[in-house]
mmCIF file as Biopython writes it, N, C-alpha, C and O atoms, coordinates in Angstrom:
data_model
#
loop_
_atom_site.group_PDB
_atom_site.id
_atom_site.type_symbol
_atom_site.label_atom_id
_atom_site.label_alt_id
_atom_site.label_comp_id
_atom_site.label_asym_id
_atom_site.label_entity_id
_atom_site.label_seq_id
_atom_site.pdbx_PDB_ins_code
_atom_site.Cartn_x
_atom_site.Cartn_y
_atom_site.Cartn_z
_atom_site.occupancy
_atom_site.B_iso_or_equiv
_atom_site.auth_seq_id
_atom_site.auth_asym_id
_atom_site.pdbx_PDB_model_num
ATOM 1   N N  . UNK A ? 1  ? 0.821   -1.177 0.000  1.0 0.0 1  A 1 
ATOM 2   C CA . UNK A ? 1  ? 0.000   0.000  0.000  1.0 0.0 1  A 1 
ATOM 3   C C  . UNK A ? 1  ? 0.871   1.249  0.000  1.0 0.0 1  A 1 
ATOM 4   O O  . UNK A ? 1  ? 1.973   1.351  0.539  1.0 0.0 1  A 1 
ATOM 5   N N  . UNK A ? 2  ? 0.446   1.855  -0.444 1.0 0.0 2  A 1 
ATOM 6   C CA . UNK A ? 2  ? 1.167   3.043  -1.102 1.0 0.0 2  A 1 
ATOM 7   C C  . UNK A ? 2  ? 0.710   4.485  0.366  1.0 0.0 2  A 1 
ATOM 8   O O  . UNK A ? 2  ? -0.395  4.885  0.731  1.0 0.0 2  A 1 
ATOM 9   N N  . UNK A ? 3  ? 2.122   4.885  0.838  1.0 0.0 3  A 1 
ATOM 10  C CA . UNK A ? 3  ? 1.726   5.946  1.963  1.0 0.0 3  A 1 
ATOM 11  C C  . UNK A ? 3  ? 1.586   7.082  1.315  1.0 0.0 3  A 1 
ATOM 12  O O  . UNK A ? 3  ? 2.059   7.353  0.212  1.0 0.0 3  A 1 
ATOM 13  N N  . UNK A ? 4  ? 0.858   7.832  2.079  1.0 0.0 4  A 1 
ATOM 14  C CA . UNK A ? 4  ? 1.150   9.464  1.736  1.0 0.0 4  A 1 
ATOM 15  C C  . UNK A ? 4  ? 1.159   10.275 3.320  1.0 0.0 4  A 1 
ATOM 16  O O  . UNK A ? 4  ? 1.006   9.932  4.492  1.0 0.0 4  A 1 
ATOM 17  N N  . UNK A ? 5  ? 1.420   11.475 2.607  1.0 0.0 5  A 1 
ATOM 18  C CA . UNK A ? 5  ? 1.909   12.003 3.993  1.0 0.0 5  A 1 
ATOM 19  C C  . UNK A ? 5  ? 0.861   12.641 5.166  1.0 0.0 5  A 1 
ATOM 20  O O  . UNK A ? 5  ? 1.249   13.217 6.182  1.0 0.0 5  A 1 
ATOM 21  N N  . UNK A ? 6  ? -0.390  12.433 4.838  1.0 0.0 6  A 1 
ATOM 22  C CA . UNK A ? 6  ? -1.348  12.294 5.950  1.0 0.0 6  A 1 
ATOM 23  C C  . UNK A ? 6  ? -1.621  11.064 6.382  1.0 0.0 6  A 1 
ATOM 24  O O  . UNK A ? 6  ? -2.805  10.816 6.610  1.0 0.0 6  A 1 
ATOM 25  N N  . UNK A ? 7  ? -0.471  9.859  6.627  1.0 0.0 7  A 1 
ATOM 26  C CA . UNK A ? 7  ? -1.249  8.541  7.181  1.0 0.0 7  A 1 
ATOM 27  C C  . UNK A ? 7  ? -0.233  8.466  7.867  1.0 0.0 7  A 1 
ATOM 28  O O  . UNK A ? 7  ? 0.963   8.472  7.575  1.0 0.0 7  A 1 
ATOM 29  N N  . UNK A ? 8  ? -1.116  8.353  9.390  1.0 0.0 8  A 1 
ATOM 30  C CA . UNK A ? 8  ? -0.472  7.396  10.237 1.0 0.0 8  A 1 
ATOM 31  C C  . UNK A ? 8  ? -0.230  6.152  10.911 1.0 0.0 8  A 1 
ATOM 32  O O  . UNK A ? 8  ? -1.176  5.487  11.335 1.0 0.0 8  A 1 
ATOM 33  N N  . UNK A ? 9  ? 0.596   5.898  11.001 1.0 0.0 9  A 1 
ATOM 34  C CA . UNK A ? 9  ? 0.905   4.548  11.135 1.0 0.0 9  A 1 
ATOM 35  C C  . UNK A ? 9  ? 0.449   3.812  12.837 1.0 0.0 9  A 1 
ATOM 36  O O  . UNK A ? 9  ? 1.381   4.022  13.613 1.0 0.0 9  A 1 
ATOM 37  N N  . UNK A ? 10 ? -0.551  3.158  13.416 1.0 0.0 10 A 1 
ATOM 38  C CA . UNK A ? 10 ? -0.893  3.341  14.681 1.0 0.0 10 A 1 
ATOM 39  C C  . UNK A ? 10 ? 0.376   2.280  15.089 1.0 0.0 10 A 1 
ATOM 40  O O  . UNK A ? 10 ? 0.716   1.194  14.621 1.0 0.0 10 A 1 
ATOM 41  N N  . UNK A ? 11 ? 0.874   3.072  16.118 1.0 0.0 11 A 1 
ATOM 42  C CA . UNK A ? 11 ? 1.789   2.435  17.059 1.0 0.0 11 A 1 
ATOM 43  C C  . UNK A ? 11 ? 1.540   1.611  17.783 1.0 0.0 11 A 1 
ATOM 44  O O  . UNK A ? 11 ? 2.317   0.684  18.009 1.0 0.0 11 A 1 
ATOM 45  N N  . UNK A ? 12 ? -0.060  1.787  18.546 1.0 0.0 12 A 1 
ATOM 46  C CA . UNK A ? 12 ? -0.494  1.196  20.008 1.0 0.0 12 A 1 
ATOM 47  C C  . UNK A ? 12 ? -1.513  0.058  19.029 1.0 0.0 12 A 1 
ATOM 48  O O  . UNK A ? 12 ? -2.026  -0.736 19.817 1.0 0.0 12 A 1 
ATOM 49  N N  . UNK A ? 13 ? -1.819  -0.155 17.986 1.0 0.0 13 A 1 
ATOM 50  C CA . UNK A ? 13 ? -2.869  -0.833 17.345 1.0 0.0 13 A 1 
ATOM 51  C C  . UNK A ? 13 ? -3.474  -2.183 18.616 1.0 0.0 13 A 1 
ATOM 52  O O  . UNK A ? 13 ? -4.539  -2.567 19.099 1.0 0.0 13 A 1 
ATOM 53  N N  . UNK A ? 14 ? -2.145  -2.474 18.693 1.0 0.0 14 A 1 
ATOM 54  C CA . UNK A ? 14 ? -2.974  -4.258 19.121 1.0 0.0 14 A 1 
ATOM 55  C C  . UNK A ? 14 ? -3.617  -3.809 20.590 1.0 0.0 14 A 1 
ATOM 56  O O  . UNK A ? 14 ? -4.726  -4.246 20.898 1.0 0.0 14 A 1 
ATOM 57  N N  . UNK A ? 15 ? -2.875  -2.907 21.506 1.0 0.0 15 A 1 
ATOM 58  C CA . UNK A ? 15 ? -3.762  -2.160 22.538 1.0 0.0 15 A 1 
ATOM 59  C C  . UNK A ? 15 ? -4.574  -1.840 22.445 1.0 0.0 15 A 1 
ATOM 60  O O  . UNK A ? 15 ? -5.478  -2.020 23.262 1.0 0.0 15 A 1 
ATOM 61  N N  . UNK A ? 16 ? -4.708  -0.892 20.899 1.0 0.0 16 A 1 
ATOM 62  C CA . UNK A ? 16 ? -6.404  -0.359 20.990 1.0 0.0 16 A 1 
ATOM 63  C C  . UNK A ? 16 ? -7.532  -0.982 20.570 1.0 0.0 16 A 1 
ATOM 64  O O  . UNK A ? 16 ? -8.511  -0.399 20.105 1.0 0.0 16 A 1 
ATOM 65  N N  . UNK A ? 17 ? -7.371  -2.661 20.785 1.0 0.0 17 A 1 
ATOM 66  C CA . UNK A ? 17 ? -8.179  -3.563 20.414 1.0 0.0 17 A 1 
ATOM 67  C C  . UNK A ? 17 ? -8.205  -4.084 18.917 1.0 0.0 17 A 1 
ATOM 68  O O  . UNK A ? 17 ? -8.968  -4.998 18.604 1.0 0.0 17 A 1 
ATOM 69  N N  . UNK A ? 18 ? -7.469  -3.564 18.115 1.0 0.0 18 A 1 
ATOM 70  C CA . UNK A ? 18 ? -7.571  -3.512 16.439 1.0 0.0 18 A 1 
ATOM 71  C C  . UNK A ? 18 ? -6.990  -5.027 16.297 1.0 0.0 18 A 1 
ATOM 72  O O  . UNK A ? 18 ? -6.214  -5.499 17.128 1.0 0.0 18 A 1 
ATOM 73  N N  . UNK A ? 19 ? -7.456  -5.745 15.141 1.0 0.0 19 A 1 
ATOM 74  C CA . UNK A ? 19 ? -6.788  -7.518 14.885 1.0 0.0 19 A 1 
ATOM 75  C C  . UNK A ? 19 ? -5.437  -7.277 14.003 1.0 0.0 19 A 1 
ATOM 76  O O  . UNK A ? 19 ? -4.710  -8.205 13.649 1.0 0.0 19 A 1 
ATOM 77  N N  . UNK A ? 20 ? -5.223  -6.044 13.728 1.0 0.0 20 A 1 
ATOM 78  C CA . UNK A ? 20 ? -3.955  -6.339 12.496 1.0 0.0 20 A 1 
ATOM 79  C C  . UNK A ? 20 ? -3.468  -4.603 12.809 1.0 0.0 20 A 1 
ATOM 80  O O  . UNK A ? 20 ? -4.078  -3.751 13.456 1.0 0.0 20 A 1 
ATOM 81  N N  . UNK A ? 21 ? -1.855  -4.475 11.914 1.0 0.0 21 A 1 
ATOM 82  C CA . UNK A ? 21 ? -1.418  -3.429 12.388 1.0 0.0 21 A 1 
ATOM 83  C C  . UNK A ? 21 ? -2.418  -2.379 11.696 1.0 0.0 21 A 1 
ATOM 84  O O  . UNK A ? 21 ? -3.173  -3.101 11.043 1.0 0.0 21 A 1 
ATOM 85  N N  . UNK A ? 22 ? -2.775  -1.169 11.521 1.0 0.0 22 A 1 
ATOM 86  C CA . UNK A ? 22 ? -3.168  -0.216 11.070 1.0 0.0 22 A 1 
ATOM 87  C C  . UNK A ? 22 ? -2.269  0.828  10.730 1.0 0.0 22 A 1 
ATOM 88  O O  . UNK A ? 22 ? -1.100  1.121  10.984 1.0 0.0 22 A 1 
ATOM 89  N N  . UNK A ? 23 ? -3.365  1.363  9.961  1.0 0.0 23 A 1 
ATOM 90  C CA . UNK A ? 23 ? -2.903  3.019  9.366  1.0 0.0 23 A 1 
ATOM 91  C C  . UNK A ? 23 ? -4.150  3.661  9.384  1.0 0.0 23 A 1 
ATOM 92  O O  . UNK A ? 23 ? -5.156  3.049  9.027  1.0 0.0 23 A 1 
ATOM 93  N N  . UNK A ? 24 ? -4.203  5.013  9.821  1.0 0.0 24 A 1 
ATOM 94  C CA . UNK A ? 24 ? -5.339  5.998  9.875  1.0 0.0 24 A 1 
ATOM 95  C C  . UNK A ? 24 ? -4.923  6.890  8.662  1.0 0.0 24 A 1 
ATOM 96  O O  . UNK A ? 24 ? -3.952  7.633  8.526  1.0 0.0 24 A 1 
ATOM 97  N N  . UNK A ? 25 ? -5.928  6.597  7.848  1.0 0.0 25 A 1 
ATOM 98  C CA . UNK A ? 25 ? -5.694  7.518  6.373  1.0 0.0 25 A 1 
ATOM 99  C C  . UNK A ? 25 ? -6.230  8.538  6.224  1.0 0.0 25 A 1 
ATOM 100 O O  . UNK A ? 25 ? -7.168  8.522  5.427  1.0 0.0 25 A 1 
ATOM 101 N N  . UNK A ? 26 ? -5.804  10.206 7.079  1.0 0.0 26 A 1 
ATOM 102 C CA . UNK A ? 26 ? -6.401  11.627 7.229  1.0 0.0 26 A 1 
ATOM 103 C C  . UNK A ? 26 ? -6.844  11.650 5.668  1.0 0.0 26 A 1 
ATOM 104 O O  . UNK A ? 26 ? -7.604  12.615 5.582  1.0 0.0 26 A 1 
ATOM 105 N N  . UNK A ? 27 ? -6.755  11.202 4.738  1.0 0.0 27 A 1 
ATOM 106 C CA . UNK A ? 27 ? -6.675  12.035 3.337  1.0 0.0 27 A 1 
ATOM 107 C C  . UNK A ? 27 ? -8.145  11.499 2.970  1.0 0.0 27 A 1 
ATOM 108 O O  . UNK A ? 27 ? -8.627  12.091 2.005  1.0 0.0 27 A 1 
ATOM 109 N N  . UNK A ? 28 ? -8.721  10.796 3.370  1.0 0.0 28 A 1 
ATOM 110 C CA . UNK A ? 28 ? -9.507  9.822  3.201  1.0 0.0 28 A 1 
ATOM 111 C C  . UNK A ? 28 ? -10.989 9.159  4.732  1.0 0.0 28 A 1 
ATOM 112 O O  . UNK A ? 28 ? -11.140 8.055  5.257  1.0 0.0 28 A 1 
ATOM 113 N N  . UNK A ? 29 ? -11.727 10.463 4.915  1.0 0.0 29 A 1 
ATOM 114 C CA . UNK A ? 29 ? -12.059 10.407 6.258  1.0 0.0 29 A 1 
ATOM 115 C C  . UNK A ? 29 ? -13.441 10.343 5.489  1.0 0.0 29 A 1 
ATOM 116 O O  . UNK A ? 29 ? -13.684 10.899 4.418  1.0 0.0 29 A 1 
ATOM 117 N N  . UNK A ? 30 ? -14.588 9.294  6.494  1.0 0.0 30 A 1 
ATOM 118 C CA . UNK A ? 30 ? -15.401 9.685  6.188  1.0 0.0 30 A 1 
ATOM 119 C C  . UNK A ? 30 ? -16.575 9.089  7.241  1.0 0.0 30 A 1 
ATOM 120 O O  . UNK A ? 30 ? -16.591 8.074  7.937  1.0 0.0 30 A 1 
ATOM 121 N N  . UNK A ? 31 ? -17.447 10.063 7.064  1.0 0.0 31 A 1 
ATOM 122 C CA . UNK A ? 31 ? -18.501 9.837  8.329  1.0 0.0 31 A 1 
ATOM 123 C C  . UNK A ? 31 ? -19.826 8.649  7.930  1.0 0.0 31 A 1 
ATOM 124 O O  . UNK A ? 31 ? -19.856 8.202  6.784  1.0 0.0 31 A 1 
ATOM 125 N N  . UNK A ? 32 ? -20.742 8.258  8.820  1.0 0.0 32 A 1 
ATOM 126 C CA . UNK A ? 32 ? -21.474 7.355  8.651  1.0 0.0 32 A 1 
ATOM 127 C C  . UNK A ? 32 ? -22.817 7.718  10.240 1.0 0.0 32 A 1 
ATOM 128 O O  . UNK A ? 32 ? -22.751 8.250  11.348 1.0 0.0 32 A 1 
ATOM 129 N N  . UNK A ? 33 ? -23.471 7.294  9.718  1.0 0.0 33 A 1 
ATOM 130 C CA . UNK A ? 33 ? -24.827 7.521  11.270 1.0 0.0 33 A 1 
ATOM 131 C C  . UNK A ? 33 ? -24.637 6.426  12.086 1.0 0.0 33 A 1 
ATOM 132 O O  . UNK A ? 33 ? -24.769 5.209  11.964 1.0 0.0 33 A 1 
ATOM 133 N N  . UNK A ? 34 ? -24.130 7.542  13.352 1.0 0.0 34 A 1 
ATOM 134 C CA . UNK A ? 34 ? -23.965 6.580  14.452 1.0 0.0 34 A 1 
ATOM 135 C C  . UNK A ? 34 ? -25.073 5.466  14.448 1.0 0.0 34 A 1 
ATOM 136 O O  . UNK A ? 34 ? -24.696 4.372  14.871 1.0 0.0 34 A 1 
ATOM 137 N N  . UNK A ? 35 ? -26.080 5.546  14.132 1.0 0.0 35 A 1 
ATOM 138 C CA . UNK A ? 35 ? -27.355 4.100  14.359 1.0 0.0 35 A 1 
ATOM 139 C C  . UNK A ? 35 ? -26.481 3.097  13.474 1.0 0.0 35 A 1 
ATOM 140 O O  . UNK A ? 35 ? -26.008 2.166  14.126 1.0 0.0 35 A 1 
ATOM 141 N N  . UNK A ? 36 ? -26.169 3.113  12.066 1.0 0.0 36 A 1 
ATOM 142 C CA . UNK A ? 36 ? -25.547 1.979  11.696 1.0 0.0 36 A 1 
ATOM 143 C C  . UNK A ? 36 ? -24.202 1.254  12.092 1.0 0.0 36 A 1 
ATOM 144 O O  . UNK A ? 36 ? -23.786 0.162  11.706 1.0 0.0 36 A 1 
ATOM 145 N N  . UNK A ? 37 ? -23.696 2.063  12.874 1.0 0.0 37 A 1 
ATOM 146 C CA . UNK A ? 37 ? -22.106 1.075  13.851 1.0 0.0 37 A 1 
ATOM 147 C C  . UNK A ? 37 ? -22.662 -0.135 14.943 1.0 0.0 37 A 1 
ATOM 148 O O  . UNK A ? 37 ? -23.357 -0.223 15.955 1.0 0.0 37 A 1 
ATOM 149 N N  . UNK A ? 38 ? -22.120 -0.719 14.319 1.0 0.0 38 A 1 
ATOM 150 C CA . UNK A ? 38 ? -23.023 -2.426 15.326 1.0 0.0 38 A 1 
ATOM 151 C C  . UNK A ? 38 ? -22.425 -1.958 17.084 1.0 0.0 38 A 1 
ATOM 152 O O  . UNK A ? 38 ? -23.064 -1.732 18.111 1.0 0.0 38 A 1 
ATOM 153 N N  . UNK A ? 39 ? -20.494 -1.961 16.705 1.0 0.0 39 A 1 
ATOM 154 C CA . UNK A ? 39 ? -20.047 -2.072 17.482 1.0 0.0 39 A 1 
ATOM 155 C C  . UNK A ? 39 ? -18.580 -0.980 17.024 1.0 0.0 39 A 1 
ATOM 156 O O  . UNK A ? 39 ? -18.265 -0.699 15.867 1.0 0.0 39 A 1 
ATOM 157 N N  . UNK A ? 40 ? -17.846 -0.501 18.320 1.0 0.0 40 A 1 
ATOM 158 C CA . UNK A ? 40 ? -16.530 0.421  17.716 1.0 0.0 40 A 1 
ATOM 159 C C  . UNK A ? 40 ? -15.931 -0.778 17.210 1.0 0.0 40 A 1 
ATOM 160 O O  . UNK A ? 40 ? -16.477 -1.880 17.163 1.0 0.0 40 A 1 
ATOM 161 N N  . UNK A ? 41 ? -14.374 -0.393 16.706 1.0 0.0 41 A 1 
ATOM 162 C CA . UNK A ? 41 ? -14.020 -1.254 16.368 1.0 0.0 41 A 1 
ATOM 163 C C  . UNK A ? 41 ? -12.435 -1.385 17.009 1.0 0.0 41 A 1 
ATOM 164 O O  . UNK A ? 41 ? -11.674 -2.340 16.848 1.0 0.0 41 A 1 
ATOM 165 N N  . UNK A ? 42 ? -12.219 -0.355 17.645 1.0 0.0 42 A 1 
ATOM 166 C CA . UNK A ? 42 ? -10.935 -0.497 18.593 1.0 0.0 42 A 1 
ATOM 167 C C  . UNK A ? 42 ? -11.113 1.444  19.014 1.0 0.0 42 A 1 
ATOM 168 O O  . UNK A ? 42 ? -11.592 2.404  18.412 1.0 0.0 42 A 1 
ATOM 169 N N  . UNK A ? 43 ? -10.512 1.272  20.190 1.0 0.0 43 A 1 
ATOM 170 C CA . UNK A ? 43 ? -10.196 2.938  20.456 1.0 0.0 43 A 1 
ATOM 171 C C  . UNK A ? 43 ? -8.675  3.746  19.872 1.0 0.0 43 A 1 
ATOM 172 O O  . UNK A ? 43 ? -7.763  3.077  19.387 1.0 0.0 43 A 1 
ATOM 173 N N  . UNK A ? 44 ? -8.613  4.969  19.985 1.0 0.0 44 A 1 
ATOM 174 C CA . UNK A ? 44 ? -7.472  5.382  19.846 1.0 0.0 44 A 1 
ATOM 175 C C  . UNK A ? 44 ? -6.714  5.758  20.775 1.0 0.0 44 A 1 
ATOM 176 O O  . UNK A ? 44 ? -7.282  6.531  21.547 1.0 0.0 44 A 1 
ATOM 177 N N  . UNK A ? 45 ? -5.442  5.486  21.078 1.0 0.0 45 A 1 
ATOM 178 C CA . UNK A ? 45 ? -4.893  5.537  22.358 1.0 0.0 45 A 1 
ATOM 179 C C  . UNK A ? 45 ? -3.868  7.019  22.593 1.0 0.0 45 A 1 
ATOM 180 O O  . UNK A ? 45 ? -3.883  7.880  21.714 1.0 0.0 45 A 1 
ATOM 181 N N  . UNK A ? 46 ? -3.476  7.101  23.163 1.0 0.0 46 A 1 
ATOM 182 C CA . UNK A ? 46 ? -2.835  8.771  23.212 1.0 0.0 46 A 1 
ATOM 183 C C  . UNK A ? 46 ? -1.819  9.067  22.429 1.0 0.0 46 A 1 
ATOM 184 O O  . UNK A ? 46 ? -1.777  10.212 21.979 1.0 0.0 46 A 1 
ATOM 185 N N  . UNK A ? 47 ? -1.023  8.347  22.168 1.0 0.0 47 A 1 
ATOM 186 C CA . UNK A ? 47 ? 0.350   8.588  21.571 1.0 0.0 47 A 1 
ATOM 187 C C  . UNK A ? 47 ? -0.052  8.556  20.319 1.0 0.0 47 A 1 
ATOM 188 O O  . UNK A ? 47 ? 0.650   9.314  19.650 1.0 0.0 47 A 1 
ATOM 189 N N  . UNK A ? 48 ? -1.122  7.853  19.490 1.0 0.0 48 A 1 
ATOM 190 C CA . UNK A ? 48 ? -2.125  7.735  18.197 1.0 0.0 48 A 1 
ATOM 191 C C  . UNK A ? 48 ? -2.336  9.152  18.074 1.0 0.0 48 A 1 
ATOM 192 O O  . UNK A ? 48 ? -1.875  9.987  17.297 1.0 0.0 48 A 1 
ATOM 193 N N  . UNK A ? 49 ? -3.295  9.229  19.205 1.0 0.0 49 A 1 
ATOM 194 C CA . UNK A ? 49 ? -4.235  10.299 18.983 1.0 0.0 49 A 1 
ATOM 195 C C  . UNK A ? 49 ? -3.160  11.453 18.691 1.0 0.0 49 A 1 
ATOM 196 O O  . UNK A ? 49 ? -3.460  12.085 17.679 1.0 0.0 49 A 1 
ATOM 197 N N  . UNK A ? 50 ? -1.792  11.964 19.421 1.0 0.0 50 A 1 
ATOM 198 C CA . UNK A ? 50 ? -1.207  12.738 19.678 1.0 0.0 50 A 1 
ATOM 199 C C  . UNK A ? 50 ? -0.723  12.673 17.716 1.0 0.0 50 A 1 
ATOM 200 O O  . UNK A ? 50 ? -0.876  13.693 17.044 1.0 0.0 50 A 1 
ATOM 201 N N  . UNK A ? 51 ? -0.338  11.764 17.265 1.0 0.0 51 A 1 
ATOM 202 C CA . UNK A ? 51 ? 0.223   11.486 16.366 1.0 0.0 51 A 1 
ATOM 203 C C  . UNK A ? 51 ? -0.697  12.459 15.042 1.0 0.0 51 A 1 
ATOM 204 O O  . UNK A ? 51 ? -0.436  13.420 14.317 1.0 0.0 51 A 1 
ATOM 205 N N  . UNK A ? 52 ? -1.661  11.705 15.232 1.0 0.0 52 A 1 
ATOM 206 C CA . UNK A ? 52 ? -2.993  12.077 14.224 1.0 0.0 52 A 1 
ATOM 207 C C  . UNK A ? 52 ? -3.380  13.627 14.719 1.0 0.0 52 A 1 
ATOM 208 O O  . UNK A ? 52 ? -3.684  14.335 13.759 1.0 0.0 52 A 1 
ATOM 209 N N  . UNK A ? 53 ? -3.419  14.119 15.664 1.0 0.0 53 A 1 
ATOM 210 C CA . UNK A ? 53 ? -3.486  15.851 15.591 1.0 0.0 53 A 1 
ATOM 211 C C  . UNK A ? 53 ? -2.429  16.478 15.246 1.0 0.0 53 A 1 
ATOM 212 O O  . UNK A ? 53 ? -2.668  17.613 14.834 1.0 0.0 53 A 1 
ATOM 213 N N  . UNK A ? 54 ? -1.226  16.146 15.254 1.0 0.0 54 A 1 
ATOM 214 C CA . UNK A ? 54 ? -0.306  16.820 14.633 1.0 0.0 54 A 1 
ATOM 215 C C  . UNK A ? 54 ? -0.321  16.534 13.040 1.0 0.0 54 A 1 
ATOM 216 O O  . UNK A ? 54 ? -0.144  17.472 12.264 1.0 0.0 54 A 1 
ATOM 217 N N  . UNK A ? 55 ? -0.467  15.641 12.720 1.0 0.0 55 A 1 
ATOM 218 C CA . UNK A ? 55 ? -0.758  15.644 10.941 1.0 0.0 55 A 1 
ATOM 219 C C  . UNK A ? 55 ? -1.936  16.911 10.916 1.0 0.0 55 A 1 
ATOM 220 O O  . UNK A ? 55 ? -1.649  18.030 10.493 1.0 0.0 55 A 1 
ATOM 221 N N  . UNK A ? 56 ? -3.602  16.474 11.551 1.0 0.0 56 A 1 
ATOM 222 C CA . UNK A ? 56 ? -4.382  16.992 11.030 1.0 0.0 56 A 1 
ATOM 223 C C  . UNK A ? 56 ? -3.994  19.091 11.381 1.0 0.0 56 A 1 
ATOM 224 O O  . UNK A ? 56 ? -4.599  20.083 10.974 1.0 0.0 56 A 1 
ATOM 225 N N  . UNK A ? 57 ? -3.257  19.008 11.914 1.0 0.0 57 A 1 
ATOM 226 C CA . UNK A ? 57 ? -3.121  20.660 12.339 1.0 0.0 57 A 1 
ATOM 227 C C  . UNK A ? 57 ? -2.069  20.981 10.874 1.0 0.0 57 A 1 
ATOM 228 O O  . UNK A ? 57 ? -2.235  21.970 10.159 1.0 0.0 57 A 1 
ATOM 229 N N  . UNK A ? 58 ? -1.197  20.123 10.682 1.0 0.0 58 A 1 
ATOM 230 C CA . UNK A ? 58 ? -0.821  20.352 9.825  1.0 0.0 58 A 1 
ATOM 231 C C  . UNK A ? 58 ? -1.065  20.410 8.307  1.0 0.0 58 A 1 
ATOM 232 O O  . UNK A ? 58 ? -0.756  21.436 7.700  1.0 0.0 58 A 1 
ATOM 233 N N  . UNK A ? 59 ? -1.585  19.395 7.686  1.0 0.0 59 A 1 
ATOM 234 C CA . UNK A ? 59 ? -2.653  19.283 6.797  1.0 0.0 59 A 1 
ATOM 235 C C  . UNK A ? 59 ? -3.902  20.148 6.643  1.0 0.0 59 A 1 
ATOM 236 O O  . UNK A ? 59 ? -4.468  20.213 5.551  1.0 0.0 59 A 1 
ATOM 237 N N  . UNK A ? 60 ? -4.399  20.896 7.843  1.0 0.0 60 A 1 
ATOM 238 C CA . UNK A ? 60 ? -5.705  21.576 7.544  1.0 0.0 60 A 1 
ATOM 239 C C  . UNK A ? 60 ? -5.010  23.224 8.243  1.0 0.0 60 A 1 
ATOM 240 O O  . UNK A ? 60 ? -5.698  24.116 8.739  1.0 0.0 60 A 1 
ATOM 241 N N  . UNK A ? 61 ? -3.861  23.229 8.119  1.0 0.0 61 A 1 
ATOM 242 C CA . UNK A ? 61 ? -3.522  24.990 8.470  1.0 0.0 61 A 1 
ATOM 243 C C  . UNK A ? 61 ? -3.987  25.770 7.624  1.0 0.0 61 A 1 
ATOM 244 O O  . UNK A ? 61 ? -4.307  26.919 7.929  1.0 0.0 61 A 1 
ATOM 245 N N  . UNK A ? 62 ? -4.112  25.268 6.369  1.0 0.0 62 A 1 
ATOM 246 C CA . UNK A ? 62 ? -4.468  26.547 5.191  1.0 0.0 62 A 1 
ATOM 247 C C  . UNK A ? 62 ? -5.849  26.710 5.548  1.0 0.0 62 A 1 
ATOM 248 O O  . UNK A ? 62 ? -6.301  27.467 4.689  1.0 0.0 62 A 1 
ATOM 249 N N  . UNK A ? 63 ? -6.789  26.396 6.379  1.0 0.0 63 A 1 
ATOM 250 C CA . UNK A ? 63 ? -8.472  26.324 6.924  1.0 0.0 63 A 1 
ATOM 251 C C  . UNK A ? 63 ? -7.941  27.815 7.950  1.0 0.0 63 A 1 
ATOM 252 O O  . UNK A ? 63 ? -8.827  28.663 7.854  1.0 0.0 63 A 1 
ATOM 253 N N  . UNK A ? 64 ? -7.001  28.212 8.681  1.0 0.0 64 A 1 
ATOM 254 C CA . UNK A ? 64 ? -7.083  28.809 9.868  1.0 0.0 64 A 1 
ATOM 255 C C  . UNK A ? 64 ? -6.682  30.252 9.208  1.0 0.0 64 A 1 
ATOM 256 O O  . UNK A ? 64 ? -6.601  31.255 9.918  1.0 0.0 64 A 1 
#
């Protein structure tokens, strides 16, 4: 799979309940109605989360 420079790579994956390693693909976000999610599917853990706001601040500065 081919990276680009809004994806991050989750560090904590198998902690945050996920079955395989991940990548969170900022470039590529998209929403859905909470009624159709059966179940989450893992959480995001801090050092993730920390990871993924520094892309998205960076990626969406030209918004500010």
């Amino acid at each position: 799979l081919e990276s680009h420079k809004a994806d991050v790579r989750m560090v904590n994956w198998h902690d945050s309940g996920l079955p395989h390693a991940s990548t969170i693909r900022l470039a590529k976000i998209a929403t859905i109605d909470a009624e159709l999610v059966d179940k989450p599917l893992g959480t995001l853990g801090r050092q993730d989360f920390l990871a993924v706001k520094k892309i998205m601040r960076t990626q969406m500065a030209f918004w500010l």
